[in-house]
PyMOL Python script that loads the backbone (N, CA, C, O; Angstrom):
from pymol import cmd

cmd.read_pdbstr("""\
ATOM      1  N   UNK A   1       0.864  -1.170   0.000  1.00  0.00           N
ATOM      2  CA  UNK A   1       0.000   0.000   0.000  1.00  0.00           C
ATOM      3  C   UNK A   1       0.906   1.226   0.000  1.00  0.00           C
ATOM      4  O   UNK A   1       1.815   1.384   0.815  1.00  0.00           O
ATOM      5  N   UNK A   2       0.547   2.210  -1.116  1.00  0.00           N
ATOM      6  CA  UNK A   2       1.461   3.638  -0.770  1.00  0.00           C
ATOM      7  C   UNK A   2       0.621   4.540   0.005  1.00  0.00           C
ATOM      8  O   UNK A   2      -0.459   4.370   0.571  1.00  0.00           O
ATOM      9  N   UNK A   3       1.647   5.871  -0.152  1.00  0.00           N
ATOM     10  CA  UNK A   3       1.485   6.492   1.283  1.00  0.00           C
ATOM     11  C   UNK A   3       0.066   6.927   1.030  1.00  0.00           C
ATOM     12  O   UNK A   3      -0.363   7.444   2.062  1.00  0.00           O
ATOM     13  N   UNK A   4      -0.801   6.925   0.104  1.00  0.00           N
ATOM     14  CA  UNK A   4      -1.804   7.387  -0.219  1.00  0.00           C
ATOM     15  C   UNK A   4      -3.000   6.247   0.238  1.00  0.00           C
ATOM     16  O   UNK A   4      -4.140   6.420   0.668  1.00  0.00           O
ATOM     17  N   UNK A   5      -2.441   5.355   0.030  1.00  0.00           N
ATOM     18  CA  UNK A   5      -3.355   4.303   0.596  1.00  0.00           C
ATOM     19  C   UNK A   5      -3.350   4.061   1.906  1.00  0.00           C
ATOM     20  O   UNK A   5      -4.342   3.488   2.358  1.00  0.00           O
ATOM     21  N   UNK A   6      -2.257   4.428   2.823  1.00  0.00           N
ATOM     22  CA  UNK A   6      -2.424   4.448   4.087  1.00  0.00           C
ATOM     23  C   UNK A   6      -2.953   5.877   4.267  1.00  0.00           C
ATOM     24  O   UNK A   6      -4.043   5.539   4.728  1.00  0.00           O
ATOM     25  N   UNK A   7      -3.006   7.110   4.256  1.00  0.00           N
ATOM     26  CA  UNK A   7      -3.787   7.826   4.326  1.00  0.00           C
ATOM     27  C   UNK A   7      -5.290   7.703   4.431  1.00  0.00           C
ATOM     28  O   UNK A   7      -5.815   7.933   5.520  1.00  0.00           O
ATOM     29  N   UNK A   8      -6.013   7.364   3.407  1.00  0.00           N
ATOM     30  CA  UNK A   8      -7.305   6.482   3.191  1.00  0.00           C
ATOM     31  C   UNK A   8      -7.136   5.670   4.418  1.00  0.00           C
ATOM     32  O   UNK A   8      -7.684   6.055   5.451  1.00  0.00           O
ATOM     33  N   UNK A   9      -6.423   4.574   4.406  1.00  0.00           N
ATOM     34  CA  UNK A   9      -7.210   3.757   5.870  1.00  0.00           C
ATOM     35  C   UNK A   9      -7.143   4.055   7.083  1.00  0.00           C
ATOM     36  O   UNK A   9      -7.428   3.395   8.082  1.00  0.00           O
ATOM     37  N   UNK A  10      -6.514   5.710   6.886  1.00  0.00           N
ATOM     38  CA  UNK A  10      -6.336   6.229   8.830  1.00  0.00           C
ATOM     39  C   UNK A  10      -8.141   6.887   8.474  1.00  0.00           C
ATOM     40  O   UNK A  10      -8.995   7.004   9.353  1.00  0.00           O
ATOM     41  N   UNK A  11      -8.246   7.063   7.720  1.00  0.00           N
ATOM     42  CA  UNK A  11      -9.087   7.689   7.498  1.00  0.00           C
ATOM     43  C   UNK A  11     -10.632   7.002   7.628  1.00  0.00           C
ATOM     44  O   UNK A  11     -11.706   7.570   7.825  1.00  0.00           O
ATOM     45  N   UNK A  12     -10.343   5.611   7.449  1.00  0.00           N
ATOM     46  CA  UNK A  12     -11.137   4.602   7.328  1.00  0.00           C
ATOM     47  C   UNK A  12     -11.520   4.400   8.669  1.00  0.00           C
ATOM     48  O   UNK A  12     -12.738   4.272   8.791  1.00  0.00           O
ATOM     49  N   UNK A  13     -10.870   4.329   9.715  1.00  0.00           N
ATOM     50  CA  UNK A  13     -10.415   3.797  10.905  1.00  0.00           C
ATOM     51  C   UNK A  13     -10.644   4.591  11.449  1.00  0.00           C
ATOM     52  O   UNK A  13     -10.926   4.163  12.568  1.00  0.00           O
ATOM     53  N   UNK A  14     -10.762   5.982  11.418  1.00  0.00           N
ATOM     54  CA  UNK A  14     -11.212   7.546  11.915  1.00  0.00           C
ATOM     55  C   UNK A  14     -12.424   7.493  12.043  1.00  0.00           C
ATOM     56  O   UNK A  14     -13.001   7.562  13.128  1.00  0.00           O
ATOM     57  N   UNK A  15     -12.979   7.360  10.919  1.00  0.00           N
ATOM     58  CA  UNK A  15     -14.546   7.569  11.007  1.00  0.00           C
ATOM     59  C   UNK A  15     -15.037   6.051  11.318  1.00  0.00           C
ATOM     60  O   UNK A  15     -16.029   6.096  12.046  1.00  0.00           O
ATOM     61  N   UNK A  16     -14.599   4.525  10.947  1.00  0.00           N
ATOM     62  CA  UNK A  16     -14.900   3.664  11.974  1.00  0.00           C
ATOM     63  C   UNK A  16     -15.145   3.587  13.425  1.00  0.00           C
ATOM     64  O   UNK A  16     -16.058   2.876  13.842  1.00  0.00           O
ATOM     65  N   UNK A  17     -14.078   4.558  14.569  1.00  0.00           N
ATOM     66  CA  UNK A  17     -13.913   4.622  15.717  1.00  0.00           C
ATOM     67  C   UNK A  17     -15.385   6.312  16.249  1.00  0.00           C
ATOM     68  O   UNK A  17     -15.809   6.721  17.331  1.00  0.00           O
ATOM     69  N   UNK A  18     -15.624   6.710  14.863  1.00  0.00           N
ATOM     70  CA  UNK A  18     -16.754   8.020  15.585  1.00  0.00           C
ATOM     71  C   UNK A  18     -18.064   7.130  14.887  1.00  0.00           C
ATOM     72  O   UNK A  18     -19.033   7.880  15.006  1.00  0.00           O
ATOM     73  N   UNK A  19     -18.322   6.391  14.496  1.00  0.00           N
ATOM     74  CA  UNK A  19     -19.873   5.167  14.486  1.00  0.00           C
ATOM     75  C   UNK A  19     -20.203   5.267  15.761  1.00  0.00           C
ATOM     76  O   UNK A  19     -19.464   4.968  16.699  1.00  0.00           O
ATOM     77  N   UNK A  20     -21.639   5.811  15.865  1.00  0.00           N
ATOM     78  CA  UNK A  20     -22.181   5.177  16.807  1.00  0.00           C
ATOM     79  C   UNK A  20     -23.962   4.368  17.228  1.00  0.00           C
ATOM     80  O   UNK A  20     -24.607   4.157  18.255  1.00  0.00           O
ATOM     81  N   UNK A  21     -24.107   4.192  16.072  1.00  0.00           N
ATOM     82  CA  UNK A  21     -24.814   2.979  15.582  1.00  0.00           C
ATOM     83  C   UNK A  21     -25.044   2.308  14.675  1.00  0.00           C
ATOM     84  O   UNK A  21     -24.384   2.349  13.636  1.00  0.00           O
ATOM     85  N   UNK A  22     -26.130   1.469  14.893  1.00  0.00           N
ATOM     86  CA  UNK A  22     -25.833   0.412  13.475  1.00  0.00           C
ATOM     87  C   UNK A  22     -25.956   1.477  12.374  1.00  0.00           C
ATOM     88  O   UNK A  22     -24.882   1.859  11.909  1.00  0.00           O
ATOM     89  N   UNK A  23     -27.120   2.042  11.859  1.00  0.00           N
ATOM     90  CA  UNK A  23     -27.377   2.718  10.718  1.00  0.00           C
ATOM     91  C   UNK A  23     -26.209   3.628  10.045  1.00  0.00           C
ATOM     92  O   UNK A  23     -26.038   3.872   8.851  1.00  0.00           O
ATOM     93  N   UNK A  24     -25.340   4.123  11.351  1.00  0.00           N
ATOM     94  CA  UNK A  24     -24.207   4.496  10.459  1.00  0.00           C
ATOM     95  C   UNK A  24     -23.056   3.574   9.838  1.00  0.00           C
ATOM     96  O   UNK A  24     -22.366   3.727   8.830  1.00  0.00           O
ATOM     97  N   UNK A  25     -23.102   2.442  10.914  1.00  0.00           N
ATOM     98  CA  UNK A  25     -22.269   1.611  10.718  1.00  0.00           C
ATOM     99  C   UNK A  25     -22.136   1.013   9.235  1.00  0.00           C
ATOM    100  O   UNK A  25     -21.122   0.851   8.556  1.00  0.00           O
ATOM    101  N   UNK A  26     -23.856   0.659   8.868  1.00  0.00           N
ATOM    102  CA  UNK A  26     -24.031  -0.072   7.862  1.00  0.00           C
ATOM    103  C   UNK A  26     -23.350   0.724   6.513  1.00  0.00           C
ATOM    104  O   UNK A  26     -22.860   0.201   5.512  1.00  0.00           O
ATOM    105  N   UNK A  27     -23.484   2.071   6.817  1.00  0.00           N
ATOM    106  CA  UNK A  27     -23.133   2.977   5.611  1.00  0.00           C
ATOM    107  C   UNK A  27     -21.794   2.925   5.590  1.00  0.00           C
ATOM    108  O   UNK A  27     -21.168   3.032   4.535  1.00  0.00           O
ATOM    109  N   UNK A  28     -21.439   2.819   6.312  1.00  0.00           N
ATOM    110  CA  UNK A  28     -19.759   3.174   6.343  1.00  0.00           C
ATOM    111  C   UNK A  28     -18.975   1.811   5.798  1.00  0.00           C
ATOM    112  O   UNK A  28     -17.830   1.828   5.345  1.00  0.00           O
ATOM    113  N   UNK A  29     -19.848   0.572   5.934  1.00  0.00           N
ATOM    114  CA  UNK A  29     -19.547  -0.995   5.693  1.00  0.00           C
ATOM    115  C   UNK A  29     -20.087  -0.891   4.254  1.00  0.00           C
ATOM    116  O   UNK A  29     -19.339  -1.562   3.542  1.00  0.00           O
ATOM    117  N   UNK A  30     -20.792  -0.490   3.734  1.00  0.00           N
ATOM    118  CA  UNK A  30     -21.507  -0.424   2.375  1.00  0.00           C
ATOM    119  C   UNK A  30     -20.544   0.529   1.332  1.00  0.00           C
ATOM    120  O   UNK A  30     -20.260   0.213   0.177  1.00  0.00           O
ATOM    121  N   UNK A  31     -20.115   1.773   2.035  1.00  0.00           N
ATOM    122  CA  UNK A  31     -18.610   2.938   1.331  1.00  0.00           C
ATOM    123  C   UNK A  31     -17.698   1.770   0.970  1.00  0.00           C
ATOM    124  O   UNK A  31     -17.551   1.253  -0.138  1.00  0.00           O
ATOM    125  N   UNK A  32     -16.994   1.393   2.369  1.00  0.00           N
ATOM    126  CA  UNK A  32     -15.960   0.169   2.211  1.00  0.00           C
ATOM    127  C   UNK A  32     -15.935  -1.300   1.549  1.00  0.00           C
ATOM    128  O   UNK A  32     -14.982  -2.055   1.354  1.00  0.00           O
ATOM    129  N   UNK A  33     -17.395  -1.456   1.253  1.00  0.00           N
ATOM    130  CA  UNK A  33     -17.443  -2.807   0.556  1.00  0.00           C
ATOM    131  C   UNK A  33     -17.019  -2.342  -0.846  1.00  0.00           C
ATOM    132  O   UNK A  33     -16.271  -3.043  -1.527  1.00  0.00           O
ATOM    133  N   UNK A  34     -17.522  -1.091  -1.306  1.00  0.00           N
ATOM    134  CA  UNK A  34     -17.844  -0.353  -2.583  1.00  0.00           C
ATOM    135  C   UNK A  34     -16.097  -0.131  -2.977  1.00  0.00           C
ATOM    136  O   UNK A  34     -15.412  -0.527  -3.920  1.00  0.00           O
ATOM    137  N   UNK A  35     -15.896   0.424  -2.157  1.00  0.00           N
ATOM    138  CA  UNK A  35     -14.523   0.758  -2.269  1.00  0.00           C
ATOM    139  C   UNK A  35     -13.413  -0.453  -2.407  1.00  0.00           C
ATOM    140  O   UNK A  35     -12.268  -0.397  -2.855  1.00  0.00           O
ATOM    141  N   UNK A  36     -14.079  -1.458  -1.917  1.00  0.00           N
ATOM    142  CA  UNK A  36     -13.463  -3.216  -2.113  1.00  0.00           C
ATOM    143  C   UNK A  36     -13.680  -3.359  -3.568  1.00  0.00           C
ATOM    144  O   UNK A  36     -12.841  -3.136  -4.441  1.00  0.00           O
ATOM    145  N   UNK A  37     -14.331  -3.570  -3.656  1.00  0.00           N
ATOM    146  CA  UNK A  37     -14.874  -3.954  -4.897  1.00  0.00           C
ATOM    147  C   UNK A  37     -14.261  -3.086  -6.093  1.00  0.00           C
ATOM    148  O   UNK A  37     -13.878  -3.941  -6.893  1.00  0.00           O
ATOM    149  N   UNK A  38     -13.985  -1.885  -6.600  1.00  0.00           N
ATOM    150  CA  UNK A  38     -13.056  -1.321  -7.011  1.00  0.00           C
ATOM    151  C   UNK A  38     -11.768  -1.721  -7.250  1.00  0.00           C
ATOM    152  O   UNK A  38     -11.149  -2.179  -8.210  1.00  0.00           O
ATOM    153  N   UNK A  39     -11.454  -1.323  -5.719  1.00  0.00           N
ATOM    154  CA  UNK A  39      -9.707  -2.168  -5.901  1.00  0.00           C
ATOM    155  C   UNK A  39      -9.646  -3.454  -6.563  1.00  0.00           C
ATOM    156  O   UNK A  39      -8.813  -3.826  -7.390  1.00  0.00           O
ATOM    157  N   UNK A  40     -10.739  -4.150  -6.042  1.00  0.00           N
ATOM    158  CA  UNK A  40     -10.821  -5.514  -6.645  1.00  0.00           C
ATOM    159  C   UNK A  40     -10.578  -5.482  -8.254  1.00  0.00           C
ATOM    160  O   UNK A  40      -9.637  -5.847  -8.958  1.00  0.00           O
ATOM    161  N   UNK A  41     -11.461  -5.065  -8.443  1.00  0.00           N
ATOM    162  CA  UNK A  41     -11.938  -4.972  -9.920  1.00  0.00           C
ATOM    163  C   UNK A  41     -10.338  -4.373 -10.872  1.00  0.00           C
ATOM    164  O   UNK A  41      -9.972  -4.761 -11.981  1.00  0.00           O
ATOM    165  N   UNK A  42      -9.794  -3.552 -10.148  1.00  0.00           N
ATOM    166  CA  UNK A  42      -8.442  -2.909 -11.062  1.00  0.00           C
ATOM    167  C   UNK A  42      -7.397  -3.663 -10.675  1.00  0.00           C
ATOM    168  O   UNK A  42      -6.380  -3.592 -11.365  1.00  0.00           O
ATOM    169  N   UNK A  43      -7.411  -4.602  -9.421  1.00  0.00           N
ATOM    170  CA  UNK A  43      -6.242  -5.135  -9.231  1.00  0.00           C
ATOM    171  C   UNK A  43      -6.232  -6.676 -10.030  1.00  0.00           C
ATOM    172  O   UNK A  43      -5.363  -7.154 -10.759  1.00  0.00           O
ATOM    173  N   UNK A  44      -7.291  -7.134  -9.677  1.00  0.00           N
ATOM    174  CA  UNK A  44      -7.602  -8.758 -10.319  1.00  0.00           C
ATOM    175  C   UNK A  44      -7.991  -8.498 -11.531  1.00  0.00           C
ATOM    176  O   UNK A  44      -7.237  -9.243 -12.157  1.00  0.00           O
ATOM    177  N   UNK A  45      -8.690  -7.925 -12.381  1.00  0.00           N
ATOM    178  CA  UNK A  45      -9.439  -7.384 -13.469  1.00  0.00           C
ATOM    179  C   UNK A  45     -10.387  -8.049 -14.334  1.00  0.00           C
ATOM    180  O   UNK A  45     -10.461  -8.263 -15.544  1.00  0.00           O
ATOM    181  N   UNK A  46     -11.430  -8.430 -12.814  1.00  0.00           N
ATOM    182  CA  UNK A  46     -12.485  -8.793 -12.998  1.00  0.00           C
ATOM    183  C   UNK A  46     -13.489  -8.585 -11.688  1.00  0.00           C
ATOM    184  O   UNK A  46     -13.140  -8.450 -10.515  1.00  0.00           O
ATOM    185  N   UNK A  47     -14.424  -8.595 -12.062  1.00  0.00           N
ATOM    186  CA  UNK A  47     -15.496  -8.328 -10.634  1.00  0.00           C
ATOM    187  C   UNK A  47     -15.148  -9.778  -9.740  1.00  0.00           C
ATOM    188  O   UNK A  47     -14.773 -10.949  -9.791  1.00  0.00           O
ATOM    189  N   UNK A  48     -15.609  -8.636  -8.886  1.00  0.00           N
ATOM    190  CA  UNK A  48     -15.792  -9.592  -7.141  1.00  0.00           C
ATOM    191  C   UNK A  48     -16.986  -9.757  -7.102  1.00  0.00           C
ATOM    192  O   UNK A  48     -17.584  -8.686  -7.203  1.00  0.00           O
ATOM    193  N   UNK A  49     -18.026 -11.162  -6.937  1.00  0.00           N
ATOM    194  CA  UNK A  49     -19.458 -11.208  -6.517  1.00  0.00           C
ATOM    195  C   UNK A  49     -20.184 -10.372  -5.341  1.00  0.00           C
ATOM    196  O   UNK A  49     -19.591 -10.269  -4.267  1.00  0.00           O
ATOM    197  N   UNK A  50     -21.153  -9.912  -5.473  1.00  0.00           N
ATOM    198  CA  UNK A  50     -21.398  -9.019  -4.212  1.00  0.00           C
ATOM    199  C   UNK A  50     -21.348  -9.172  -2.641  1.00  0.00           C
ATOM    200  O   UNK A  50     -21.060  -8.381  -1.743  1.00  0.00           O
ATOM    201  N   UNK A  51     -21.739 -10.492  -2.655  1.00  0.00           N
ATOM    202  CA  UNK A  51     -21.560 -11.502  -1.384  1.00  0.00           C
ATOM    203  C   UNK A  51     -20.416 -11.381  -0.483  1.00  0.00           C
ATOM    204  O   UNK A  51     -20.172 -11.027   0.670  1.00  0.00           O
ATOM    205  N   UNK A  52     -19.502 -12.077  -2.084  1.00  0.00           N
ATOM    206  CA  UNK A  52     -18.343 -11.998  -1.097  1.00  0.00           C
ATOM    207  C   UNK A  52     -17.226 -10.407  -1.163  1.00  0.00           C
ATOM    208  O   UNK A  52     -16.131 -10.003  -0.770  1.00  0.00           O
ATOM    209  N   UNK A  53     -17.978 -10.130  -1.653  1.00  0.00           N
ATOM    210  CA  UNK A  53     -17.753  -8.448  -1.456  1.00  0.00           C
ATOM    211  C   UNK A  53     -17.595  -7.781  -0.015  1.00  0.00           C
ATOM    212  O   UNK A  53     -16.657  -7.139   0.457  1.00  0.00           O
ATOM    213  N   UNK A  54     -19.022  -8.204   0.611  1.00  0.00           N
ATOM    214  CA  UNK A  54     -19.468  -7.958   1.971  1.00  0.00           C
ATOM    215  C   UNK A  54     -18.957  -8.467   2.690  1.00  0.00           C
ATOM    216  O   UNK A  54     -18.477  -7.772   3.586  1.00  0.00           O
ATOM    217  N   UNK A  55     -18.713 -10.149   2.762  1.00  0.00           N
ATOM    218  CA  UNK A  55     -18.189 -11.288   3.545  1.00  0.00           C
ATOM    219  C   UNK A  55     -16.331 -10.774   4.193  1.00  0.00           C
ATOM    220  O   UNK A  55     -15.738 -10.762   5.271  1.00  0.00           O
ATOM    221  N   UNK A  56     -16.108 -10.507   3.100  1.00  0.00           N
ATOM    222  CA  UNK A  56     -14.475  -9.994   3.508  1.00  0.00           C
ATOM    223  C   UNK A  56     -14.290  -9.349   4.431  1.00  0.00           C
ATOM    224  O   UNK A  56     -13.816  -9.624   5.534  1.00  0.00           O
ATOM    225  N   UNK A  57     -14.885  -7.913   3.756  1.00  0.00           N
ATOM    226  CA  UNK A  57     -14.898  -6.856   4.866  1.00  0.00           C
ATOM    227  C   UNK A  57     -15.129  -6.819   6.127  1.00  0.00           C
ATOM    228  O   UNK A  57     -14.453  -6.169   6.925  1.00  0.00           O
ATOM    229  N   UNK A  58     -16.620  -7.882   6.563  1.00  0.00           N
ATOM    230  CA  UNK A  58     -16.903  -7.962   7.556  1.00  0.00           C
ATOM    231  C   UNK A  58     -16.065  -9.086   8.202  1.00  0.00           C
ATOM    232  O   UNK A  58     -15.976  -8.969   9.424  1.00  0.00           O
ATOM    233  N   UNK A  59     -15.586  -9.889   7.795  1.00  0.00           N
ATOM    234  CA  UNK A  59     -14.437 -10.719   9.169  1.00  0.00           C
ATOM    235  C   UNK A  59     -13.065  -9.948   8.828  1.00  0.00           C
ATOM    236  O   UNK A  59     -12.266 -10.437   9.627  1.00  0.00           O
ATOM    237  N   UNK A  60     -12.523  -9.193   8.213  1.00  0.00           N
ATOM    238  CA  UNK A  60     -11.765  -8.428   8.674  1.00  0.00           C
ATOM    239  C   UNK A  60     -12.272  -7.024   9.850  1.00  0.00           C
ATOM    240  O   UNK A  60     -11.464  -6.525  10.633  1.00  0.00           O
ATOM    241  N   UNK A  61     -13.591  -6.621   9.754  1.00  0.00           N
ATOM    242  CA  UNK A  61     -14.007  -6.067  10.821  1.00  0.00           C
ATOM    243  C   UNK A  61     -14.153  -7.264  12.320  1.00  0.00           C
ATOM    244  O   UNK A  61     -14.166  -6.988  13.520  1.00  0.00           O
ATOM    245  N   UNK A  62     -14.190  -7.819  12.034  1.00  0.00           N
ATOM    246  CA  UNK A  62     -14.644  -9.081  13.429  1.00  0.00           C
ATOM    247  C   UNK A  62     -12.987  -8.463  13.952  1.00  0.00           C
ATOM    248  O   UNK A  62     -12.875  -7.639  14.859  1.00  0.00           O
ATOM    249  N   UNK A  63     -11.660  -9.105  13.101  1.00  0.00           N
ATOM    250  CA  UNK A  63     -10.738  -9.347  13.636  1.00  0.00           C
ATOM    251  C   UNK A  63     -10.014  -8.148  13.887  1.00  0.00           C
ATOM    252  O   UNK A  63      -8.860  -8.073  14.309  1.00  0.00           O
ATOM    253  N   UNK A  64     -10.912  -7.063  13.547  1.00  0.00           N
ATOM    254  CA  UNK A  64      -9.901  -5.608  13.958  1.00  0.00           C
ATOM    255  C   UNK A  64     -10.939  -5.267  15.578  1.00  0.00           C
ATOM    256  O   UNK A  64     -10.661  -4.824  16.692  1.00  0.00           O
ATOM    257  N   UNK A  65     -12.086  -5.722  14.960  1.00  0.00           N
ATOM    258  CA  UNK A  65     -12.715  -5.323  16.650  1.00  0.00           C
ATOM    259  C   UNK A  65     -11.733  -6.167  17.562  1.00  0.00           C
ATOM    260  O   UNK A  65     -11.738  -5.927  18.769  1.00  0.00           O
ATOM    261  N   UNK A  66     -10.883  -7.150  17.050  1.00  0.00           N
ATOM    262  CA  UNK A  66     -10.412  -8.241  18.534  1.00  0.00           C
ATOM    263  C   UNK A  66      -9.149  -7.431  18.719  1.00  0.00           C
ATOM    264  O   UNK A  66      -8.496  -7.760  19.709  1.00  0.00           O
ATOM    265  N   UNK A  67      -8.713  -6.557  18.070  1.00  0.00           N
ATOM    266  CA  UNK A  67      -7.288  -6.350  18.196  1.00  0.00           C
ATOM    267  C   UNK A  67      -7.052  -5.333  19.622  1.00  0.00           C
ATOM    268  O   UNK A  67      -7.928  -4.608  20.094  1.00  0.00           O
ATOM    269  N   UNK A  68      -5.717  -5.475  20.134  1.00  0.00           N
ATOM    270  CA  UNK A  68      -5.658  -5.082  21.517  1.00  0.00           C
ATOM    271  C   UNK A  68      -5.515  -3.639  21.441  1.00  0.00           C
ATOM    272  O   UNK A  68      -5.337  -3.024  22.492  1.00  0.00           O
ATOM    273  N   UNK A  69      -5.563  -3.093  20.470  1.00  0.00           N
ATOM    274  CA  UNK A  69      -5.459  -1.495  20.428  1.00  0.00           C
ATOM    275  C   UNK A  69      -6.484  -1.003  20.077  1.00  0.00           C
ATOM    276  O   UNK A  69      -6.394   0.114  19.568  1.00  0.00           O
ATOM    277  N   UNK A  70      -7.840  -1.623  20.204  1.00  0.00           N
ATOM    278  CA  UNK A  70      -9.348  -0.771  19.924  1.00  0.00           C
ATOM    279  C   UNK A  70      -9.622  -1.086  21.656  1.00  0.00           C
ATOM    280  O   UNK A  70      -9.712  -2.113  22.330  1.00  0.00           O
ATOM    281  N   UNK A  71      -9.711   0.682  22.000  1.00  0.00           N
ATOM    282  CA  UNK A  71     -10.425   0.756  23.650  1.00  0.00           C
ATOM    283  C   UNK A  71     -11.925  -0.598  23.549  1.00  0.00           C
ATOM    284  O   UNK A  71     -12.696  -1.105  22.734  1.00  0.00           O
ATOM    285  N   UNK A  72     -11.583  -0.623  24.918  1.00  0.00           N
ATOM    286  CA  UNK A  72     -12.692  -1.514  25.298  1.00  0.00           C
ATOM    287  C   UNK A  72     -14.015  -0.973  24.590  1.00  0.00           C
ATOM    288  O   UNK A  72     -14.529  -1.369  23.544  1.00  0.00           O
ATOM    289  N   UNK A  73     -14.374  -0.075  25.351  1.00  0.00           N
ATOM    290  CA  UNK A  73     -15.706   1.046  24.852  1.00  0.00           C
ATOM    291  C   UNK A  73     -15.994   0.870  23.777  1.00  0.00           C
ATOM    292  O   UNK A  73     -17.167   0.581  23.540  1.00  0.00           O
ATOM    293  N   UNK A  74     -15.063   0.971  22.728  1.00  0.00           N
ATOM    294  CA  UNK A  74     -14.936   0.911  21.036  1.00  0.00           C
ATOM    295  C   UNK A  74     -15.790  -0.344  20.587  1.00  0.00           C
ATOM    296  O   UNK A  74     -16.845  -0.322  19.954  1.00  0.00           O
ATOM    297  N   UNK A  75     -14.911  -1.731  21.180  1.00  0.00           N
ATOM    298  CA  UNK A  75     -14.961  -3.014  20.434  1.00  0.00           C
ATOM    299  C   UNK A  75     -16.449  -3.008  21.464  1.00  0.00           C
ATOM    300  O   UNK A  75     -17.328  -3.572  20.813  1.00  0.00           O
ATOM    301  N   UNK A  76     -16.919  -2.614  22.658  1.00  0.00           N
ATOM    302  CA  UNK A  76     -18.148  -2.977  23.430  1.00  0.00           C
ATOM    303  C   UNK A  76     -19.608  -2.147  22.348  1.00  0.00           C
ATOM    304  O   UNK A  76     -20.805  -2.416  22.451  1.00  0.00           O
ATOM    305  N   UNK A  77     -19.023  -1.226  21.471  1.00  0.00           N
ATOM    306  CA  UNK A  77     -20.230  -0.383  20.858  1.00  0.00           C
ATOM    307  C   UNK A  77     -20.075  -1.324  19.628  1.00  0.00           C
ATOM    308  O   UNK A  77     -21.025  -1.994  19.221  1.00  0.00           O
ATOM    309  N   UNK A  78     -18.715  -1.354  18.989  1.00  0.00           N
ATOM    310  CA  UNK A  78     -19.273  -2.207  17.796  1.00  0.00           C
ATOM    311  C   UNK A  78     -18.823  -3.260  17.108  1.00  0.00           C
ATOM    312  O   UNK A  78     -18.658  -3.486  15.909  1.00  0.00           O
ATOM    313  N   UNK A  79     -18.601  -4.058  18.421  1.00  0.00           N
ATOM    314  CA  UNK A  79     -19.036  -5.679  18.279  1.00  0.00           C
ATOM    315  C   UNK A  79     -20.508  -5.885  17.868  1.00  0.00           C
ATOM    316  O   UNK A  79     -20.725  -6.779  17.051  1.00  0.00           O
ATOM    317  N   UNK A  80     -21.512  -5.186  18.324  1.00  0.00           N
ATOM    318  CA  UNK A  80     -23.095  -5.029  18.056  1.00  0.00           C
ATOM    319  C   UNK A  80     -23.142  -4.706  16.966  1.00  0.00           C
ATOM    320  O   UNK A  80     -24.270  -5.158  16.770  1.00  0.00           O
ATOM    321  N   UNK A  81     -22.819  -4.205  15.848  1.00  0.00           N
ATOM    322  CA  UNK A  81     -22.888  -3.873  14.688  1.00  0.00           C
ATOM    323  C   UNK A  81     -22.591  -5.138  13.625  1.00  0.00           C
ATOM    324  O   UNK A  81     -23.397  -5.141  12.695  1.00  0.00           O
ATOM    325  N   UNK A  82     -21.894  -5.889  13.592  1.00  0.00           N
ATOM    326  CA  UNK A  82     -20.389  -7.076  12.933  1.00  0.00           C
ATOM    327  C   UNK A  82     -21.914  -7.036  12.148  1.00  0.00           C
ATOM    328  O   UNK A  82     -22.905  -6.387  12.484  1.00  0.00           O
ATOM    329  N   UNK A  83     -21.744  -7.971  10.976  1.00  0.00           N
ATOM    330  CA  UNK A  83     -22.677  -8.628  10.331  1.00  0.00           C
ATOM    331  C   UNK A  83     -21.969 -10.360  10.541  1.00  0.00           C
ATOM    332  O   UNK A  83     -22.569 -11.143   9.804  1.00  0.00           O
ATOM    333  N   UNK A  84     -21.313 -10.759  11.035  1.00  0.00           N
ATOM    334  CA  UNK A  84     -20.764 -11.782  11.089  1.00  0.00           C
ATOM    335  C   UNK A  84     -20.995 -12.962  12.767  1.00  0.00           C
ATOM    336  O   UNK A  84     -21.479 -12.502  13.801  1.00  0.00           O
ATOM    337  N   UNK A  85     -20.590 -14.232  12.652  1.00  0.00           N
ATOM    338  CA  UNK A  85     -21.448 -14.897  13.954  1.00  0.00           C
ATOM    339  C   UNK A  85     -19.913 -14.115  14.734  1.00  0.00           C
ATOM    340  O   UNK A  85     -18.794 -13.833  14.307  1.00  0.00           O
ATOM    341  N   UNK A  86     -20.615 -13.984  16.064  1.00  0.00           N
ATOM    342  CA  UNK A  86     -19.176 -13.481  17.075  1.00  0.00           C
ATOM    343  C   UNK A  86     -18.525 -15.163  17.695  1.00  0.00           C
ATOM    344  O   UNK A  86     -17.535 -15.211  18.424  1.00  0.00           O
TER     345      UNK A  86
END
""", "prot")
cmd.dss("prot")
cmd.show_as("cartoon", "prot")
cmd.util.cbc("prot")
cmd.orient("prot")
């Protein structure tokens, strides 16, 4: 990833950590699926199914909620959100 792409995911991770419910959540998971799907599409150069469009994103959200550097508070508001089994 260049420095531009880490830019984008502080950015990602910014407005991930100010969610504070589902309805925003979902939007912000729906930007980022969209935004998957893109990269996808220019890096592989072919579509990603929509499914697993969603599917990705969300167990990489499972496993960033587990990580030891999201405050408790954080992973306690949106663990409730995951679309995935906990």
């Amino acid at each position: 990833m260049g420095f531009g792409g880490s830019l984008r995911a502080v950015r990602l991770f910014r407005k991930l950590l100010s969610i504070k419910n589902r309805a925003d959540y979902d939007r912000w998971l729906n930007q980022f699926a969209a935004d998957f799907r893109g990269h996808w599409k220019r890096q592989m150069g072919c579509e990603i199914p929509f499914g697993p469009s969603l599917k990705l994103p969300n167990l990489l959200m499972k496993g960033v909620c587990g990580l030891h550097e999201i405050p408790e508070a954080t992973y306690n508001r949106l663990v409730w959100y995951l679309h995935v089994p906990s």
